[in-house]
N, C-alpha and C positions, 0 to 999 in steps of 0.2 A: 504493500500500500504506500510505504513511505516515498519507495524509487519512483511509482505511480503521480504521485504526488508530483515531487521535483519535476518528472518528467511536464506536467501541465502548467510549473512557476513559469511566468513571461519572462523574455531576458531581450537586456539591450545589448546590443551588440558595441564591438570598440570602437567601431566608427561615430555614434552618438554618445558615446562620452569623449571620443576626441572634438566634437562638436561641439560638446558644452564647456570643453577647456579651451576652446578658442574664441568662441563668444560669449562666456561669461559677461556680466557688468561687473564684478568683481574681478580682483585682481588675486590671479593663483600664483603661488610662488611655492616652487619642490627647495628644500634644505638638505643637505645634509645632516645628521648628528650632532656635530661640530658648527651649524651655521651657515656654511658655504653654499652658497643658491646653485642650482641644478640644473632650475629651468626656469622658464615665466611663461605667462599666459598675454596675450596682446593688448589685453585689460593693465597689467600689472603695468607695462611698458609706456604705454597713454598717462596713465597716474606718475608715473615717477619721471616722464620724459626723456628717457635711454632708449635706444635701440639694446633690443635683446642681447646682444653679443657682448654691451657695454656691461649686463648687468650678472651676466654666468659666471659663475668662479670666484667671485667677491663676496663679502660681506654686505646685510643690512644696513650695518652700521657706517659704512661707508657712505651710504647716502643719508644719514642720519644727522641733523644739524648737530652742531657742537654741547650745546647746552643737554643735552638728552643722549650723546653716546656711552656704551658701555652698558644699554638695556641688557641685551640680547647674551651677554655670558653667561650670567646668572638662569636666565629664562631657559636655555640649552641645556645650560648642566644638570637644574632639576626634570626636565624632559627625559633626558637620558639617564637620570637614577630613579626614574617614575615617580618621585615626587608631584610632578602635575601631569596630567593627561591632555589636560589643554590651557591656555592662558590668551588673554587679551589684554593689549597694550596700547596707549595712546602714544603718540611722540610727534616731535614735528622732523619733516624731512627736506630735504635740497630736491627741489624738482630740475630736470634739466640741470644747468649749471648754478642758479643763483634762487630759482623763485623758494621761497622759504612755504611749504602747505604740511596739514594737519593730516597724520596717518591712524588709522585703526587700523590693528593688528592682530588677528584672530590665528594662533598657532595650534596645530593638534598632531599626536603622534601617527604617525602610520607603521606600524611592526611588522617584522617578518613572521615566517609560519612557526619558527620557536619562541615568538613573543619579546624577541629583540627589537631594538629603534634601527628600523632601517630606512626612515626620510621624517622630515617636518613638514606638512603642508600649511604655507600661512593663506589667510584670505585677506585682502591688503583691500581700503576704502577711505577716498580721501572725504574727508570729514571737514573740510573748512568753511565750507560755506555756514556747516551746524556750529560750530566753535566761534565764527564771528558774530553770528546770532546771537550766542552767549554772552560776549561778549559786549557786544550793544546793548543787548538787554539789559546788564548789567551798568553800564556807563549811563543807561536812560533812567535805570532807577536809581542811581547815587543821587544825577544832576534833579530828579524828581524830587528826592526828599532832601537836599538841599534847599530847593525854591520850595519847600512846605517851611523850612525854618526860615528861610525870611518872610513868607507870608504870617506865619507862625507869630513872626517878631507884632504885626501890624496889632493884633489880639493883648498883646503883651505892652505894647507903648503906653495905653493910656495909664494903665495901674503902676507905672512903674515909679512914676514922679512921687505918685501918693505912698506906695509902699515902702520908699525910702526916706520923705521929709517926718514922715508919723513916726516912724524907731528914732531918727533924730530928733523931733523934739522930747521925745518923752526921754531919752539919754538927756539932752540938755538940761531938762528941766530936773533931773534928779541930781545932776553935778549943783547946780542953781542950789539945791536945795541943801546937799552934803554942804558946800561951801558956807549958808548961813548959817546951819548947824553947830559947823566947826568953829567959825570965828564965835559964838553965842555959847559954844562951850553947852551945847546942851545935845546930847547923842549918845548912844549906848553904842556896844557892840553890835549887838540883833538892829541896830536900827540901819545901822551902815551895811550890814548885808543885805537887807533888806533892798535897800537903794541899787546896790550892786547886783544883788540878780537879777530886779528889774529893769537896770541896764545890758545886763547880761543876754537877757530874751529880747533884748530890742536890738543889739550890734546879732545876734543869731539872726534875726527879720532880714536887717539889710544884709548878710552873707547869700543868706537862702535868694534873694534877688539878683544880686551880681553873679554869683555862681548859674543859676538859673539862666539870665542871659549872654554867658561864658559859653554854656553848651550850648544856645544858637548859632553862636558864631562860629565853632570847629566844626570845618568843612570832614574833616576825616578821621575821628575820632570814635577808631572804635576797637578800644579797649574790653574787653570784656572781661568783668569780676565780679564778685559777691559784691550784691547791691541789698540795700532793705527797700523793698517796695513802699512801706508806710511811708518813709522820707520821701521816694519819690514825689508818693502824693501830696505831701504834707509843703514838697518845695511847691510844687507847680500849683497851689492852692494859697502860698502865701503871694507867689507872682501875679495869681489872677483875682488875688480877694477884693483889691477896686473895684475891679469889670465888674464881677458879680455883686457886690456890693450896690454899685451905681445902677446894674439893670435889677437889682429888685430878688434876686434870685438867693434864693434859703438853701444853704448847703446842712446835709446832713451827715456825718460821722459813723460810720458804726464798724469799729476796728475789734478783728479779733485781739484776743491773749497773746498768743502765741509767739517768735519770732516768724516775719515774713521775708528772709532772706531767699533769693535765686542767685543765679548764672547769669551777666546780660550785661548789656551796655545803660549804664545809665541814662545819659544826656537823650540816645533813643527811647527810653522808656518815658523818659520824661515828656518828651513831643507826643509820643503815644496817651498820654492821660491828658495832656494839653489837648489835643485833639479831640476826645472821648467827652470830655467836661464843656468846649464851647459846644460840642453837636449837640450833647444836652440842654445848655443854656439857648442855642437858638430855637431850638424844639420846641421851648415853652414859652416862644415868644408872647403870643397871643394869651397866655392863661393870665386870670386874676391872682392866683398865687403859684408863684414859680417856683418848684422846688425839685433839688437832684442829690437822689441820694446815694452815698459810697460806701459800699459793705466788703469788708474781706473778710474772711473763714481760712484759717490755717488746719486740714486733716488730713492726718498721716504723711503724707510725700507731696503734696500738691497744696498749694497756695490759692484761692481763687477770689478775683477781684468781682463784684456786680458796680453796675453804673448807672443808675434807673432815673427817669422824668417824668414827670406827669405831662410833657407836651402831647403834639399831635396824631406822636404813633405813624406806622410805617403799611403800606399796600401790602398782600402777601408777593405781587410783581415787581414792588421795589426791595423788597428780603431777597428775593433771588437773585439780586443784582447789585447789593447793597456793597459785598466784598471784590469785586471787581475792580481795575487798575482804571481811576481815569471818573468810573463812575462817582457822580454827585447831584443830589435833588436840589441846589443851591445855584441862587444866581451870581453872576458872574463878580467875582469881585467880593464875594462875603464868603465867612468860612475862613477854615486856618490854611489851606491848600494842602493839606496830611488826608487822602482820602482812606478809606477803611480798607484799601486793598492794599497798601501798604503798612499800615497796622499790622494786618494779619501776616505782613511777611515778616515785621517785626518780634512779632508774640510768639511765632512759628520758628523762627532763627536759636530761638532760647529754650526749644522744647516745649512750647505751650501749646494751646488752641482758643480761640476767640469763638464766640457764640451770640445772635442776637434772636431777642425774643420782643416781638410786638404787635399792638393791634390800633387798625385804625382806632383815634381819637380816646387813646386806651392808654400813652405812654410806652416807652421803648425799655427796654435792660440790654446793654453788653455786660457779657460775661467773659471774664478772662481767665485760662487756670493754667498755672506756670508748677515745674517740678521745684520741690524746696532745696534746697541748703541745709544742710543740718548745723552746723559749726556756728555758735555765736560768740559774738567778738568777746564776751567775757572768759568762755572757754579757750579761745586762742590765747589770751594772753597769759591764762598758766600755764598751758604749753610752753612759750615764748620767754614770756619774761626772766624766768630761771639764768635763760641763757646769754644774757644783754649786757654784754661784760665789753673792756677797751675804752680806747682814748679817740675821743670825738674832736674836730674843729669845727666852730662855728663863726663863719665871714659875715659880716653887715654892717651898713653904716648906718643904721637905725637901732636907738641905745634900747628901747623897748621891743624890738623884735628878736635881737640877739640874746639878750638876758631871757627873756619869755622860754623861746628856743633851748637856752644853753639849759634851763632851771627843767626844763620840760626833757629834756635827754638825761640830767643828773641824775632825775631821781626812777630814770629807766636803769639805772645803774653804770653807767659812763662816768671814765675820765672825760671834763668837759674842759676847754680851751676858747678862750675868745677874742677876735680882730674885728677891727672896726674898718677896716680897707682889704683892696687885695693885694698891697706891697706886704702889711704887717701880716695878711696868710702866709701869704708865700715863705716869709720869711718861718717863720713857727715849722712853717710844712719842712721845710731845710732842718730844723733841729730836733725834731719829733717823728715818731711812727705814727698815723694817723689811719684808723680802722676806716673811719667815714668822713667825711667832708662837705660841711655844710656850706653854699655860697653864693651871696644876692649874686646879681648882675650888675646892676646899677648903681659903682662903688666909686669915690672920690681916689684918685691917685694913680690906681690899676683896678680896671673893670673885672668883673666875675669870669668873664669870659676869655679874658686875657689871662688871668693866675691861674685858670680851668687847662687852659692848652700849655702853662708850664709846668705845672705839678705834671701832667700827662707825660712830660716830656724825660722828665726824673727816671733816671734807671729802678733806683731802689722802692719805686711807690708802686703801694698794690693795692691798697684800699680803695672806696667807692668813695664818688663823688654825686651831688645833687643840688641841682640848683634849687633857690628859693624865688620865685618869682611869682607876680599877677599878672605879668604880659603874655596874654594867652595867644600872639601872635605868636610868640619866639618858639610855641613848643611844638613839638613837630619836623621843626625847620632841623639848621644846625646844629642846637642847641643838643639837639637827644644824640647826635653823633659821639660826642666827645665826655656824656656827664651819662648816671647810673639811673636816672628818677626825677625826680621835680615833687616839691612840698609848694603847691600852690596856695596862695596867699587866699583869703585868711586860713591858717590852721589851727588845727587844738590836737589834744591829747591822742586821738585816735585815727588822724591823718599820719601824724609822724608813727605812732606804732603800725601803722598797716605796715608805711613806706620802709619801711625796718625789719619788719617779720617777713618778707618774701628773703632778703637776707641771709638771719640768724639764723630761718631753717634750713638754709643749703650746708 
């Protein structure tokens, strides 16, 4: 029955499969063992623009651009110790003599009848047209949500004035007050702290603002760390408490317990809630009481934010189009220009998913659920701290930034050292071993940048360097080429231990 059988299996003869190795749209290529090409198919030769003769006997890698040679050793040798059976490979290649194009590489064994490697067949497909696509896609969504943060910024101007003159005067007014106090000799202890942390919560207001419009303005910033989501919101709520303020609109709170630490870019996450909170506030244009409210739930491994309105509520035809690139129910001109299609690429980048749930003249909810973090910053620092030992310099010619700094590293456990210029660093840095180096930019005598590239230049210096700055033009630039990190202005206790503990744990 069996012989019966085979005897009735259809069979192609060699001539149709020499026919599909000559007109392939793919590009066949026979290897050797060892790599050596065998033969090609007229597909392969069109793609790589060689005549066949050019291309037998040589290596892949010869027509392999420079940056990507050296794939195919490794790929060979586990073929022939059966390691892989087959493998696929991206690279880019020398077309003809100069045109640089994008190859996929599909290799698979073909063995003899004792199960030996007796050829590699690759399948060869230039991919460049796919790979520039990417590529634009990619350059059209940067320049996208760049122009949503300056649209962004437009949202963000009116509240800005008011959110920084109000922490100023209520700072004023309590120096005003310490001051009568003092000369009148009438004050306690508790009363002057008093004063002071209610200054204290007013210079944290104007931080949360500048910081806040710092991340508008880095074009390319994306860092990615352990953020607290609550601060996020808690920043981009002190940026917008004007606006809202001024249109009428009732923010609600309802924060879990928990810590709400992820993975993610901050300054992104932040335009994300920026975005999330105006679509709410214009939603509720039309209501007599406008109100939006923010709930996070911290359970087990997942974080999830809700963002609900009482406004107008959504079509089920505009749901289904709501997360789309480009898509918006807004006229031209209003809105943060952050559409919710890039949101979702945001939320999605970091492990999340976004959700919306609404009904006509019903009110809207996004829903955001991002994976947690488990580590909080109080846990890291008994890890840490133990280990926080050596001799620090601290550069600046600002007498309360350096003392602040220098008292703020002491009692991490450091030898602390201090220059008021960059001639008196340099000099310290010449008679001393310095583990870290602390150093403005903007120094009377010799700049930051200038004592940065001669310490550098020391044979015997092995420590890290870090610049102290607010000029959030310089970072990025040069600046990261030559220095270990950046303590952006303002800092406190928990900027300088982050910037430290990527360090001490190595």
């Amino acid at each position: 029955m069996i012989s019966l059988l085979k005897k009735m299996e259809p069979t192609i003869d060699l001539d149709a499969y020499q026919s599909l190795y000559e007109h392939a749209l793919t590009g066949i290529i026979f290897f050797d063992p060892s790599g050596v090409i065998l033969q090609v198919n007229p597909r392969a030769c069109e793609i790589m623009g060689q005549k066949k003769e050019d291309m037998i006997f040589k290596t892949l890698n010869e027509f392999t651009h420079i940056n990507d040679q050296g794939i195919d050793a490794e790929i060979f040798l586990k073929l022939q110790r059966r390691e892989l059976n087959s493998y696929i490979t991206e690279r880019k290649l020398i077309k003809g003599f100069s045109q640089v194009i994008h190859g996929k590489i599909s290799y698979s064994r073909i063995d003899d009848v004792l199960g030996g490697l007796k050829y590699v067949v690759g399948f060869l497909e230039d991919v460049s047209q796919q790979v520039q696509m990417e590529n634009d896609k990619e350059n059209m969504m940067r320049k996208l949500f760049q122009s949503s943060k300056l649209a962004s910024l437009g949202q963000l101007a009116s509240g800005v004035g008011h959110e920084i003159n109000n922490p100023l005067a209520i700072i004023n007014g309590h120096i005003e007050l310490l001051e009568l106090k003092i000369k009148k000799d009438e004050y306690s202890k508790m009363d002057m702290l008093n004063h002071i942390q209610k200054q204290k919560i007013a210079v944290s207001r104007i931080a949360n603002v500048v910081n806040g419009l710092r991340s508008y303005s880095c074009e390319n910033d994306v860092e990615v760390v352990k953020i607290d989501m609550h601060e996020v919101i808690d920043t981009v709520l002190d940026m917008l408490y004007a606006v809202f303020e001024k249109a009428n609109v009732h923010i609600i709170k309802e924060y879990s317990k928990g810590n709400f630490w992820v993975l993610g870019n901050f300054n992104k996450f932040e335009q994300v809630i920026t975005h999330l909170l105006t679509n709410a506030k214009d939603a509720t244009e039309n209501k007599k009481r406008r109100v939006i409210v923010i709930k996070t739930m911290v359970d087990n491994d997942v974080g999830v934010i809700k963002i609900a309105d009482n406004g107008t509520g959504m079509t089920k035809e505009v749901q289904e189009k709501v997360f789309d690139t480009f898509f918006t129910t807004k006229e031209v001109g209003k809105g943060c220009g952050l559409g919710l299609g890039i949101v979702k690429n945001i939320v999605e980048a970091s492990g999340g998913s976004i959700d919306l749930i609404s009904q006509l003249q019903m009110g809207a909810t996004i829903c955001i659920k991002l994976p947690l973090l488990k580590i909080s910053f109080e846990s890291l620092l008994k890890i840490v701290k133990p280990r926080m030992k050596g001799r620090v310099l601290v550069v600046d010619d600002e007498f309360e930034i350096r003392n602040y700094l220098g008292d703020q590293l002491s009692n991490m456990g450091f030898e602390v050292d201090i220059a008021e210029d960059g001639q008196a660093g340099f000099d310290l840095v010449l008679k001393h071993s310095y583990k870290y180096v602390f150093a403005d930019l903007l120094m009377p005598i010799m700049d930051g940048e200038e004592m940065i590239k001669k310490i550098k230049k020391l044979p015997n210096f092995d420590g890290k360097i870090f610049i102290i700055t607010g000029l959030v033009e310089r970072i990025g630039s040069e600046i990261s080429m030559f220095s270990d990190g950046c303590l952006m202005k303002p800092f406190d206790h928990p900027k300088i231990f982050n910037l430290l503990a990527k360090f001490e744990k190595k």
